[in-house]
N, C-alpha and C positions, 0 to 999 in steps of 0.2 A: 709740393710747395708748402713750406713752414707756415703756422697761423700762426699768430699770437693775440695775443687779449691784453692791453694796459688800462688802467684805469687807476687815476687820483682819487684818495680818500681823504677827508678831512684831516688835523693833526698832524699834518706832514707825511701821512700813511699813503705809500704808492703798491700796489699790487701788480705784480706782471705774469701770466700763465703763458708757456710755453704752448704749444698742444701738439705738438711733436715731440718733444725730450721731456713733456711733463713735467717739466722746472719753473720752481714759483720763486720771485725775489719781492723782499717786504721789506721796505723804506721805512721807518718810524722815527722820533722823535728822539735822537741817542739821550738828550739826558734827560728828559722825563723817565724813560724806558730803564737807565743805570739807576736813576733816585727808587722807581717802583721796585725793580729787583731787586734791593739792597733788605727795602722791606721785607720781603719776599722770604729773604733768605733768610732774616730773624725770624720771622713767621716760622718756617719751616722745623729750625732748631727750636722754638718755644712748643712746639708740637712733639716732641719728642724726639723725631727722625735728625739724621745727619743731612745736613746741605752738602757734604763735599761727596757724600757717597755719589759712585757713575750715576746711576738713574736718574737723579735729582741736581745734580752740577750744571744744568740747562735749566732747569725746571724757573728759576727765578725769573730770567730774561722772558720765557715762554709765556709763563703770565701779563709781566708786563705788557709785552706786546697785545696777548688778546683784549685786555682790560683795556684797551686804548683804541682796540677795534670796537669792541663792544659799549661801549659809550662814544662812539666817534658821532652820534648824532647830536653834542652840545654844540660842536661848532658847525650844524647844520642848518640851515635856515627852511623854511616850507614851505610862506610864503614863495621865495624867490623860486623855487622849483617849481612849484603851482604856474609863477606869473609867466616863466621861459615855454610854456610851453599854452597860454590859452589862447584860442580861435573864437572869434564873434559867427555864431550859428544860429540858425533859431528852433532850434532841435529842442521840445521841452518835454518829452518825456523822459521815463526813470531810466536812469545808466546805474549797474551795477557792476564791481569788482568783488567775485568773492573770492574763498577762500584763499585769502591772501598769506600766506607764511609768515609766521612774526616770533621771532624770536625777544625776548628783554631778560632783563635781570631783577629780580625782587630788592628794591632800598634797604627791607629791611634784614635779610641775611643776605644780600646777595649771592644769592642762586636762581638757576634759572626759571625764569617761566616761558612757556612756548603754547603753540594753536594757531589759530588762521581768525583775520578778520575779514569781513564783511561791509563794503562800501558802497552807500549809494547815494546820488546828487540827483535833484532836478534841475536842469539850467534855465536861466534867464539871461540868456544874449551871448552866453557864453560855454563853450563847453574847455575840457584839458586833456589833453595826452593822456591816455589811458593808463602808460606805465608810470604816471607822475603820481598816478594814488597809491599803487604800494611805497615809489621811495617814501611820499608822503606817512604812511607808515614806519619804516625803515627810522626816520628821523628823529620820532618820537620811541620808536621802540629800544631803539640804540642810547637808552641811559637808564639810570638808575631806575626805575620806577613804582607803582602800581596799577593795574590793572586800569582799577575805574577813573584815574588820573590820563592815563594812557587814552584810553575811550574817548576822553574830552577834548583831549588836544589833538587828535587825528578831526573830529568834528570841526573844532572851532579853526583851524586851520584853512579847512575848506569852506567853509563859510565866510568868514571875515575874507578872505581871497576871491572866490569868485560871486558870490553875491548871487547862489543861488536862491530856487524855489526854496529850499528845503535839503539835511543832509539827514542823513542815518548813516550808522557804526554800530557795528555788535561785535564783541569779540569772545571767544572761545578760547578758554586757554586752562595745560594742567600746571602747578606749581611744584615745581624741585623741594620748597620747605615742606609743602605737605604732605608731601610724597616720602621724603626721604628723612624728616627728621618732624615735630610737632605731632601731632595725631597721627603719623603714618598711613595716609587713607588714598593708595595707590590707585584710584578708579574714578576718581573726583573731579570735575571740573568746573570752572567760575565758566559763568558769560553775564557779561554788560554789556548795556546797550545806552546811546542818545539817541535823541531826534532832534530837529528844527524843523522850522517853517512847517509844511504840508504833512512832512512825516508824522511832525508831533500834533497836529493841529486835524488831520484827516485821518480817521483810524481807516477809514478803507486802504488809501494808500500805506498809512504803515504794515496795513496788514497784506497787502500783493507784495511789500518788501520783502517780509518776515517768510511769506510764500515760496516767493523766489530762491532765496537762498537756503529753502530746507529741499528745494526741488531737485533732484537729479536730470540734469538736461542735456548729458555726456554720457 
């Protein structure tokens, strides 16, 4: 029996996986996508290399389209994601998400930065869908950013939304520019962290957070 996987992305971007012929079709935004590659292909001739050469005769489109994945989280909302999935519980202790996968892109070269964040909420009267804190992630990682910008707005997302006790966020991550071009310093990695409510207010509880997610429990 054939499976398949579709799924709508922001920007007009649709994704469909096969999982039997392994065939993937991606919808994009044709004239965003022909304006970015135009760029693209000056860019490439301003660099020294030929745009007509085979290798690179694609290469312009290729961009565009990733660049349009890779920021597809401006026409993302996180409230609304949050709100589609909250249940009235009276569950108030600490729920964690960790090691969450997060890819972004650094504002200021844009190049990557990648690591895993760490999420935790105390609920008051409400809890959320477990999988709505990575996209909650996803939304804010998916654009230009920086780190300790990033950090905030995963927090203040789920706060301002569910009204909890209290949120923590820590994220872990290595950067592409420093890695690959600036001080060269391949081994390095940022972590920031927020709190609210209890997290920031009760070091005991920040500190069973902090606990937690340096624990091995798998």
């Amino acid at each position: 029996m054939q499976q398949s996987l579709h799924c709508k992305l922001p920007n007009n971007i649709m994704v469909s996986t096969d999982f039997v012929n392994y065939s993937k079709v991606e919808k994009y935004d044709e004239q965003t996508t022909h304006e970015i590659a135009n760029f693209y292909t000056d860019i490439i001739g301003k660099l020294g290399e030929d745009p007509d050469r085979e290798g690179l005769v694609k290469t312009p489109e290729r961009v565009a389209k990733a660049l349009q994945f890779l920021t597809s989280g401006y026409s993302q909302d996180a409230a609304k994601i949050l709100r589609g999935a909250m249940f009235r519980e009276e569950y108030s202790e600490m729920v964690i998400v960790k090691d969450i996968e997060l890819y972004s892109m650094c504002e200021h070269h844009m190049l990557p930065f990648f690591g895993k964040a760490h999420v935790a909420y105390i609920p008051n009267g409400h809890i959320v869908g477990l999988s709505k804190i990575p996209r909650v992630v996803d939304v804010f990682a998916r654009r230009l950013q920086v780190q300790e910008r990033l950090t905030h707005q995963i927090l203040d997302a789920i706060q301002d939304t569910l009204q909890p006790l209290g949120v923590a966020v820590v994220i872990e991550a290595r950067h592409m520019c420093m890695m690959m071009r600036g001080v060269q310093k391949q081994n390095s990695t940022t972590t920031t962290s927020a709190f609210t409510g209890v997290f920031k207010d009760d070091e005991k509880t920040r500190n069973e957070f902090l606990k937690l997610i340096s624990a091995h429990l798998h």
